[in-house]
Biotite code that builds the C-alpha atoms (Angstrom):
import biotite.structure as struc

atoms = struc.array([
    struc.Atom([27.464, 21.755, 5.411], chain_id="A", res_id=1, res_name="UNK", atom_name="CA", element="C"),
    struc.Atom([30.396, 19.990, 6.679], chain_id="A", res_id=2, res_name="UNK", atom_name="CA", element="C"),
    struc.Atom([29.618, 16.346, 7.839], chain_id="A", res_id=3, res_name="UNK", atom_name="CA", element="C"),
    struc.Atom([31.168, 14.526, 11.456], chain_id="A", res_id=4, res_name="UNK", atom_name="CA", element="C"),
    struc.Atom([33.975, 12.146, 10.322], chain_id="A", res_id=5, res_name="UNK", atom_name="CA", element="C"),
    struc.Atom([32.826, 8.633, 10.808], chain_id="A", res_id=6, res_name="UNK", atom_name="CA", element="C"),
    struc.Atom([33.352, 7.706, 14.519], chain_id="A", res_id=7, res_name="UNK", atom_name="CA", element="C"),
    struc.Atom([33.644, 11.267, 15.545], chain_id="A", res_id=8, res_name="UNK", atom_name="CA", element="C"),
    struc.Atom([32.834, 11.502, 19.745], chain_id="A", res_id=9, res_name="UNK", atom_name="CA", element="C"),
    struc.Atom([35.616, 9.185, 20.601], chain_id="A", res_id=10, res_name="UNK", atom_name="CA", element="C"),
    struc.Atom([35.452, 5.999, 21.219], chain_id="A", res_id=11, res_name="UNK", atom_name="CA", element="C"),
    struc.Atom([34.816, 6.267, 24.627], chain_id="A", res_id=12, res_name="UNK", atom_name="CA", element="C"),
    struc.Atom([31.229, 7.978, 24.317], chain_id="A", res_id=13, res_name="UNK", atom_name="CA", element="C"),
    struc.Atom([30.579, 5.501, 21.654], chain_id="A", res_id=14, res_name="UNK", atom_name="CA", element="C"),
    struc.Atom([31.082, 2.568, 23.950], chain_id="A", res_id=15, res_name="UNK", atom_name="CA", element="C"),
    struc.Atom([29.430, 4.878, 26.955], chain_id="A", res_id=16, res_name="UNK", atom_name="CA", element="C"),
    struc.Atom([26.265, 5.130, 24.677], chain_id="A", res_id=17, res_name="UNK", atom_name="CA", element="C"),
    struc.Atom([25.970, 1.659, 23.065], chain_id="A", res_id=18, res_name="UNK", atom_name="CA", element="C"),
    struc.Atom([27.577, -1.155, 24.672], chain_id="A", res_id=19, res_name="UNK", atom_name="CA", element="C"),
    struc.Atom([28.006, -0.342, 28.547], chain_id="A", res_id=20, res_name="UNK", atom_name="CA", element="C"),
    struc.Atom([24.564, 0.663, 28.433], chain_id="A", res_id=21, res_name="UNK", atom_name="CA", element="C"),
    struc.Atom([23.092, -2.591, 27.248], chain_id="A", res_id=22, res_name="UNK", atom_name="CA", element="C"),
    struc.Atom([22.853, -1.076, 23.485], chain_id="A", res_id=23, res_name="UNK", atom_name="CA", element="C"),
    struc.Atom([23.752, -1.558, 19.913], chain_id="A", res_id=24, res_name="UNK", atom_name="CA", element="C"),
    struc.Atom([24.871, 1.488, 17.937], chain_id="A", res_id=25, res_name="UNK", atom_name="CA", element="C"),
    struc.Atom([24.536, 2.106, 14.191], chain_id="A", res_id=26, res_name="UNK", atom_name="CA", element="C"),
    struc.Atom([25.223, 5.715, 12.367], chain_id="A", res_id=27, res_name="UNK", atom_name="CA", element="C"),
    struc.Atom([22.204, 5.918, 10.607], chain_id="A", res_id=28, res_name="UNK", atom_name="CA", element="C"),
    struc.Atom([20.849, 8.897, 7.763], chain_id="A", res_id=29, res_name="UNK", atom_name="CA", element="C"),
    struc.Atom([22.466, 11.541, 5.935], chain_id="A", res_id=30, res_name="UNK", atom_name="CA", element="C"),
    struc.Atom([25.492, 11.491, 8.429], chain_id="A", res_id=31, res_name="UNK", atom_name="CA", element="C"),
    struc.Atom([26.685, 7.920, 6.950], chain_id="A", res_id=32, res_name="UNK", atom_name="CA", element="C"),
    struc.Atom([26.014, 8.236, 3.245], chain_id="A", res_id=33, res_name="UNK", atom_name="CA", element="C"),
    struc.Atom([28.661, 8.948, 1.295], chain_id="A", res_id=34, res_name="UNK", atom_name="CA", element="C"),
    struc.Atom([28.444, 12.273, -0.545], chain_id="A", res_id=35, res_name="UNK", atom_name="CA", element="C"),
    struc.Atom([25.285, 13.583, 0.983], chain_id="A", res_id=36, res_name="UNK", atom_name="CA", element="C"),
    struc.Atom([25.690, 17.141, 2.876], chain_id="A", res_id=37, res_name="UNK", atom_name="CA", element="C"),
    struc.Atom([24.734, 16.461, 6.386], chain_id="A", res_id=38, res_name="UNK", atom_name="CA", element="C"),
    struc.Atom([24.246, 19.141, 9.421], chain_id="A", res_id=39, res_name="UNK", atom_name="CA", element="C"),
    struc.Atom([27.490, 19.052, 11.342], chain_id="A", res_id=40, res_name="UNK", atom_name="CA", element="C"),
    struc.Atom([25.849, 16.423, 13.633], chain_id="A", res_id=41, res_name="UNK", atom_name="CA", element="C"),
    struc.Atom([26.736, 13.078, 14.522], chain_id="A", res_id=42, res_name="UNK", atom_name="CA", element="C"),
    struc.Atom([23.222, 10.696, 14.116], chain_id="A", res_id=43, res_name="UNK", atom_name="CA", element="C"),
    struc.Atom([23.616, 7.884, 16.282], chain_id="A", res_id=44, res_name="UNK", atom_name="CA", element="C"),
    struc.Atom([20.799, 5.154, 16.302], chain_id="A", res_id=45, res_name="UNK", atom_name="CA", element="C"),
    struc.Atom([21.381, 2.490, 19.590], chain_id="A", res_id=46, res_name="UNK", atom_name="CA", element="C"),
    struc.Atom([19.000, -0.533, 19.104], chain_id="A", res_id=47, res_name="UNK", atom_name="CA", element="C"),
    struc.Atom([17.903, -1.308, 23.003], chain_id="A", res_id=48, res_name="UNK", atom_name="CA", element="C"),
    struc.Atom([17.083, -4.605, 24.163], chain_id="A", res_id=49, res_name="UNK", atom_name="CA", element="C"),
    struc.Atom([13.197, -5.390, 25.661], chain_id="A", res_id=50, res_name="UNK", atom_name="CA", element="C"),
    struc.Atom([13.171, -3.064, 29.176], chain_id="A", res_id=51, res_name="UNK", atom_name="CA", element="C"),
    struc.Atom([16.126, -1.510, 28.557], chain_id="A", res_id=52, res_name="UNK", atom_name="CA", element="C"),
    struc.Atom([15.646, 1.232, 26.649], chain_id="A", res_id=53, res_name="UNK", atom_name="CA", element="C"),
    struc.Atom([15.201, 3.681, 29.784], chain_id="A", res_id=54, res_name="UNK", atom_name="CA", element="C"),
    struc.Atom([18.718, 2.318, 31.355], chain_id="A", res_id=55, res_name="UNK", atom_name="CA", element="C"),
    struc.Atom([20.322, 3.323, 27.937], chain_id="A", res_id=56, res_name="UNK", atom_name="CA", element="C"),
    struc.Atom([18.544, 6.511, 28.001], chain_id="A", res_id=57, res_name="UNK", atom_name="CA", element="C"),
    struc.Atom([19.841, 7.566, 31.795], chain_id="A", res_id=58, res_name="UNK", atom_name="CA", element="C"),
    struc.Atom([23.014, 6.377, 30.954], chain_id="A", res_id=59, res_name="UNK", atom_name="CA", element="C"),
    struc.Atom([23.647, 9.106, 27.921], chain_id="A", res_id=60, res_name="UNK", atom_name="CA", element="C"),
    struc.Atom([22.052, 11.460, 29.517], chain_id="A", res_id=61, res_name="UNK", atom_name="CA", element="C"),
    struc.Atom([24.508, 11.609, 32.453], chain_id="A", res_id=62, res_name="UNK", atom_name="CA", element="C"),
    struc.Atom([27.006, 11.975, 29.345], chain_id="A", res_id=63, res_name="UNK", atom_name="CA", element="C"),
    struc.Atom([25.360, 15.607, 29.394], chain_id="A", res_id=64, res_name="UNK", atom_name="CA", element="C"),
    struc.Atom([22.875, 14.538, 26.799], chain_id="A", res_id=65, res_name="UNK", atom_name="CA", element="C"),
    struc.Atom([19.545, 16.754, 27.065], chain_id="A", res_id=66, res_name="UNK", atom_name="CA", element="C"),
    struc.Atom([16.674, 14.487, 26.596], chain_id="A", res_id=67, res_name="UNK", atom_name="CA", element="C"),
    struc.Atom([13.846, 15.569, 24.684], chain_id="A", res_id=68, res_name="UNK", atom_name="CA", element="C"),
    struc.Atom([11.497, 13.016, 25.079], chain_id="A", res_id=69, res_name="UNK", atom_name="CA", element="C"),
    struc.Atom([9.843, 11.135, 21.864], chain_id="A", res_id=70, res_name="UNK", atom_name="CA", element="C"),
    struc.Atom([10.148, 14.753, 19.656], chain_id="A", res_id=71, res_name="UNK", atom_name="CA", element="C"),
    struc.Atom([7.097, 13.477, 17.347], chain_id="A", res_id=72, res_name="UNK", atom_name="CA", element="C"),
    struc.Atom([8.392, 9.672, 16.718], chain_id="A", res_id=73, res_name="UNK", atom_name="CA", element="C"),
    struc.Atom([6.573, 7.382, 19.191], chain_id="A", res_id=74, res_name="UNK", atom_name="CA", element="C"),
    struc.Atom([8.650, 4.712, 19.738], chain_id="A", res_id=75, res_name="UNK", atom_name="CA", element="C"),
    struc.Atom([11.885, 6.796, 19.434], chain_id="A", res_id=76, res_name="UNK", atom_name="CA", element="C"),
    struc.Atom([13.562, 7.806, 22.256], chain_id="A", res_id=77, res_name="UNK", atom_name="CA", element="C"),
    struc.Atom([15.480, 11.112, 22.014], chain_id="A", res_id=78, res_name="UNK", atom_name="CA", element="C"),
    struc.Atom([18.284, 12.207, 23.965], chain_id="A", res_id=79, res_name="UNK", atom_name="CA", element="C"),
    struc.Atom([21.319, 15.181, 21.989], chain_id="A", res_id=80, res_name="UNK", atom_name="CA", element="C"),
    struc.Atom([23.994, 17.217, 23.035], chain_id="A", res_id=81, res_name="UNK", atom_name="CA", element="C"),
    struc.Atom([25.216, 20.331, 21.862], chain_id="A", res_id=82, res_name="UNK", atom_name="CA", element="C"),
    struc.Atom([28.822, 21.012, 22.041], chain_id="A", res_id=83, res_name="UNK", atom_name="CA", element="C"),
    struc.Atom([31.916, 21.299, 20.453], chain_id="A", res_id=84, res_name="UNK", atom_name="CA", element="C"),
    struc.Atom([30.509, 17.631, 19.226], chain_id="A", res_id=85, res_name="UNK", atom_name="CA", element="C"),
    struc.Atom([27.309, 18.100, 18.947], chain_id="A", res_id=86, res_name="UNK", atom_name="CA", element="C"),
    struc.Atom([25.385, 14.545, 18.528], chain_id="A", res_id=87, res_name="UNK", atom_name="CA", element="C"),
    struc.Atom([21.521, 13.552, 18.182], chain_id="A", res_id=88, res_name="UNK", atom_name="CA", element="C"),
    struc.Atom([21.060, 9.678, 19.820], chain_id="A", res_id=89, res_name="UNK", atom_name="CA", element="C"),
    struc.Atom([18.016, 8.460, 18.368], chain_id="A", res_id=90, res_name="UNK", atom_name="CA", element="C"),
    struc.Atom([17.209, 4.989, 21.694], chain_id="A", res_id=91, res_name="UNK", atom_name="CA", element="C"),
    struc.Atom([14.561, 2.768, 19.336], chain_id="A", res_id=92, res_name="UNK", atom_name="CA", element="C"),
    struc.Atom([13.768, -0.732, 20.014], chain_id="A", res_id=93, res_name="UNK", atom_name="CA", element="C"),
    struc.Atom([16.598, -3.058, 18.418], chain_id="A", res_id=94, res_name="UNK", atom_name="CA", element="C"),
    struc.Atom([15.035, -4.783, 15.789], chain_id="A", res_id=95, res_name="UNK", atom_name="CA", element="C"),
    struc.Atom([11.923, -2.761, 16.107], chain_id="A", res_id=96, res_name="UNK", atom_name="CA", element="C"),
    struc.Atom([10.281, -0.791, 12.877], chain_id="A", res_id=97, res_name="UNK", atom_name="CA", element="C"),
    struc.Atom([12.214, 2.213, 14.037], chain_id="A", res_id=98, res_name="UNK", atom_name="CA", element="C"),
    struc.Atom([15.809, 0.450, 13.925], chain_id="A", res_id=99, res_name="UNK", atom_name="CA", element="C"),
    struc.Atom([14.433, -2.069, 10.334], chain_id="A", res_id=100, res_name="UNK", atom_name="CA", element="C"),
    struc.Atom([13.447, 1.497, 8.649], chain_id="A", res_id=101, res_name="UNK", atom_name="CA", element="C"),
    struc.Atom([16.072, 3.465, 9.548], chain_id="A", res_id=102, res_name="UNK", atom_name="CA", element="C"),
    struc.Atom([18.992, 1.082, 8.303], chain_id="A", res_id=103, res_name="UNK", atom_name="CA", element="C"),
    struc.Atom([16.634, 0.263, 5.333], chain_id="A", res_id=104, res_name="UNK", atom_name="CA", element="C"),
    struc.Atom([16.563, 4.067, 4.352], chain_id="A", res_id=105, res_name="UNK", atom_name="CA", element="C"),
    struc.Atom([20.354, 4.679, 4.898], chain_id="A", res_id=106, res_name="UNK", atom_name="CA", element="C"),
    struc.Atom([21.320, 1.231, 3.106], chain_id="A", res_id=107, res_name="UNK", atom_name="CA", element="C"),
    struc.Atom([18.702, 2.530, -0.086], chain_id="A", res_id=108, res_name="UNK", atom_name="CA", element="C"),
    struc.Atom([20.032, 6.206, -0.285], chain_id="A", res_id=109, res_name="UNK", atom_name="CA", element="C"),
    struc.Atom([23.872, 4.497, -0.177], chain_id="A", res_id=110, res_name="UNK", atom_name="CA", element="C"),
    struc.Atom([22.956, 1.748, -3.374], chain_id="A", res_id=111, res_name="UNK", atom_name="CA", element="C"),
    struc.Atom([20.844, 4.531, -4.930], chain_id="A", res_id=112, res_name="UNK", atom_name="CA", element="C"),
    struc.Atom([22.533, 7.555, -5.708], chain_id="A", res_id=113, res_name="UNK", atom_name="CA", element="C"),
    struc.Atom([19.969, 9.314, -7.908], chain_id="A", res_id=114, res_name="UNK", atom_name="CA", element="C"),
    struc.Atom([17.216, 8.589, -4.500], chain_id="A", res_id=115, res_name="UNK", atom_name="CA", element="C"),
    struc.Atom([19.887, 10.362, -2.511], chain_id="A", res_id=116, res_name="UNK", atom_name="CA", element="C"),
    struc.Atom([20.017, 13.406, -4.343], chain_id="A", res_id=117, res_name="UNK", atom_name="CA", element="C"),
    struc.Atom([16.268, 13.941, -4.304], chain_id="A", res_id=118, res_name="UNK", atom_name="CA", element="C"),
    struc.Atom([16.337, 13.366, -0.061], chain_id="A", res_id=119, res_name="UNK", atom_name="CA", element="C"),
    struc.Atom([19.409, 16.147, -0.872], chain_id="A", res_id=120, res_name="UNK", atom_name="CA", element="C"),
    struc.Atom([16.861, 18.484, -2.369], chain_id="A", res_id=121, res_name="UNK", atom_name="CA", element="C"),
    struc.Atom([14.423, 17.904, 0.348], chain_id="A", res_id=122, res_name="UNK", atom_name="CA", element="C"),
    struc.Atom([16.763, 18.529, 2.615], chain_id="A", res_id=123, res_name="UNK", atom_name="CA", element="C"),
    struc.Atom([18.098, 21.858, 1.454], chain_id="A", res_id=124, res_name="UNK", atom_name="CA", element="C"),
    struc.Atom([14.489, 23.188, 1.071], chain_id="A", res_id=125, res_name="UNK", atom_name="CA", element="C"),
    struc.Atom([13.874, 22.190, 4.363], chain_id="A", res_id=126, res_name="UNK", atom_name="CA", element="C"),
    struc.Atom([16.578, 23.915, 6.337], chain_id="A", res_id=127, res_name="UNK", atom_name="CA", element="C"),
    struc.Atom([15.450, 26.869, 4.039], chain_id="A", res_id=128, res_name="UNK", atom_name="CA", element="C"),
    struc.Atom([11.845, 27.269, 5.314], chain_id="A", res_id=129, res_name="UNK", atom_name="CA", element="C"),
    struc.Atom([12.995, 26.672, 9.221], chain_id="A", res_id=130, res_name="UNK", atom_name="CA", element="C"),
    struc.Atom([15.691, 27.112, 11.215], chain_id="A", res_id=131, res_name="UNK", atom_name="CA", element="C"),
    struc.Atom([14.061, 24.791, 13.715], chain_id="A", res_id=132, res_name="UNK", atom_name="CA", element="C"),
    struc.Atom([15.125, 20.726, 14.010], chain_id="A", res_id=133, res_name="UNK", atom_name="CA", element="C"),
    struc.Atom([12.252, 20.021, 14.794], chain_id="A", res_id=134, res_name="UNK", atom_name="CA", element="C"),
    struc.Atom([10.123, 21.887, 11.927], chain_id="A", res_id=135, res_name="UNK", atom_name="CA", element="C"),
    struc.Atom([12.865, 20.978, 9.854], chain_id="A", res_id=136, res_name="UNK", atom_name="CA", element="C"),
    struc.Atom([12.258, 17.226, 10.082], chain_id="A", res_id=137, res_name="UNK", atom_name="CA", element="C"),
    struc.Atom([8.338, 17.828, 9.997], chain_id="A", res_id=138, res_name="UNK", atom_name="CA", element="C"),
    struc.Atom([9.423, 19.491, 6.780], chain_id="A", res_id=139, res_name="UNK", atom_name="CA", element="C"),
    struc.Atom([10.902, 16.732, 4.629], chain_id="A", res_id=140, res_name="UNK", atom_name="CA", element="C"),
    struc.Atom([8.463, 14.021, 6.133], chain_id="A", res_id=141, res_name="UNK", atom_name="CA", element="C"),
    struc.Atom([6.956, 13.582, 2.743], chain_id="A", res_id=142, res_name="UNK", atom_name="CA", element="C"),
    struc.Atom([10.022, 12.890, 1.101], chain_id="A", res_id=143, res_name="UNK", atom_name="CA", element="C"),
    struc.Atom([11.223, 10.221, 3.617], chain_id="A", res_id=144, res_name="UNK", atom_name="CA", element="C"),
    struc.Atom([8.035, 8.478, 3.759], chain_id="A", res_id=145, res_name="UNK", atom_name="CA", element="C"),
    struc.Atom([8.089, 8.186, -0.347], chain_id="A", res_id=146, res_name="UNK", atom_name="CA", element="C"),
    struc.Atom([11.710, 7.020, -0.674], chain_id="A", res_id=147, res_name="UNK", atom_name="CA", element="C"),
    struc.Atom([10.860, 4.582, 2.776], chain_id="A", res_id=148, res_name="UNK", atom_name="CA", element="C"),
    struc.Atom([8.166, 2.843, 0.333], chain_id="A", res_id=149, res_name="UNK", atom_name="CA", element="C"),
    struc.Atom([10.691, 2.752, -2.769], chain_id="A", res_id=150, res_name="UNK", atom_name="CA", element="C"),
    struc.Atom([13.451, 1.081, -0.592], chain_id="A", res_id=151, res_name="UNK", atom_name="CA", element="C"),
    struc.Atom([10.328, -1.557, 0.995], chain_id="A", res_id=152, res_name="UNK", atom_name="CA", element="C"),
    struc.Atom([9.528, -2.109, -2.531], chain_id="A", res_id=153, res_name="UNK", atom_name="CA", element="C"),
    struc.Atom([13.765, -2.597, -3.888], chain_id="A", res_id=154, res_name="UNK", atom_name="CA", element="C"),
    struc.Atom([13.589, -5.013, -1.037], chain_id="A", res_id=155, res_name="UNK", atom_name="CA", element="C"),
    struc.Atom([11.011, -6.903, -1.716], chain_id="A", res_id=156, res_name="UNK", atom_name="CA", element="C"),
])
């Protein structure tokens, strides 16, 4: 699969989703470690302030974001698009256990290459048994939640 170059939206939508809106954006998972196939999607994480979170929210979805709610990660709010850029915003408290594990799982897979390849393999097998984002997340849950607890434990 071919992966978005880093940046890729323009600068404009990047400052439209993060910083206008009161957020901080990060490119978090498979989309900004080096070497790992990735769906041709940009993954964009903004960290929202206390109360803010819904301002952030309204203000990519009048980008022409579709937003889908939590999608099965409370605490995670999730607006994407699907165009010629297609792009997944993943609104989580900034700071919060979302935002911590997130970079903490995209910091461990980039220091660890051997870890990335297995989430690689997980990956694969997942977008083999569904053609559905949704199912296909569901799908490598396991996976994620092991290497989450081997990057806690590098950490600590």
């Amino acid at each position: 699969m071919g992966r978005p170059r880093p940046g890729a939206g323009g600068p404009a939508r990047r400052r439209a989703a993060g910083a206008r809106s009161g957020g901080r954006g990060r490119a978090h998972r498979t989309t900004s470690v080096p070497g790992l196939a990735a769906k041709p999607v940009l993954d964009v994480q903004i960290g929202c302030a206390p109360g803010e979170t819904d301002a952030v929210v309204g203000h990519v979805r009048s980008l022409g974001f579709e937003y889908l709610g939590e999608a099965g990660v409370p605490g995670r709010h999730y607006p994407r698009r699907r165009d010629e850029q297609p792009a997944d915003v993943h609104a989580v408290e900034l700071g919060g256990p979302l935002w911590t594990d997130n970079l903490l799982f995209r910091d461990h897979l980039r220091a660890h290459p051997e870890e990335a390849a297995r989430y690689a393999r997980a990956k694969r097998e997942a977008a083999g048994a569904t053609g559905r984002p949704l199912a296909y997340s569901v799908h490598k849950t396991a996976t994620v939640a092991e290497l989450l607890a081997r990057a806690r434990e590098a950490r600590a």
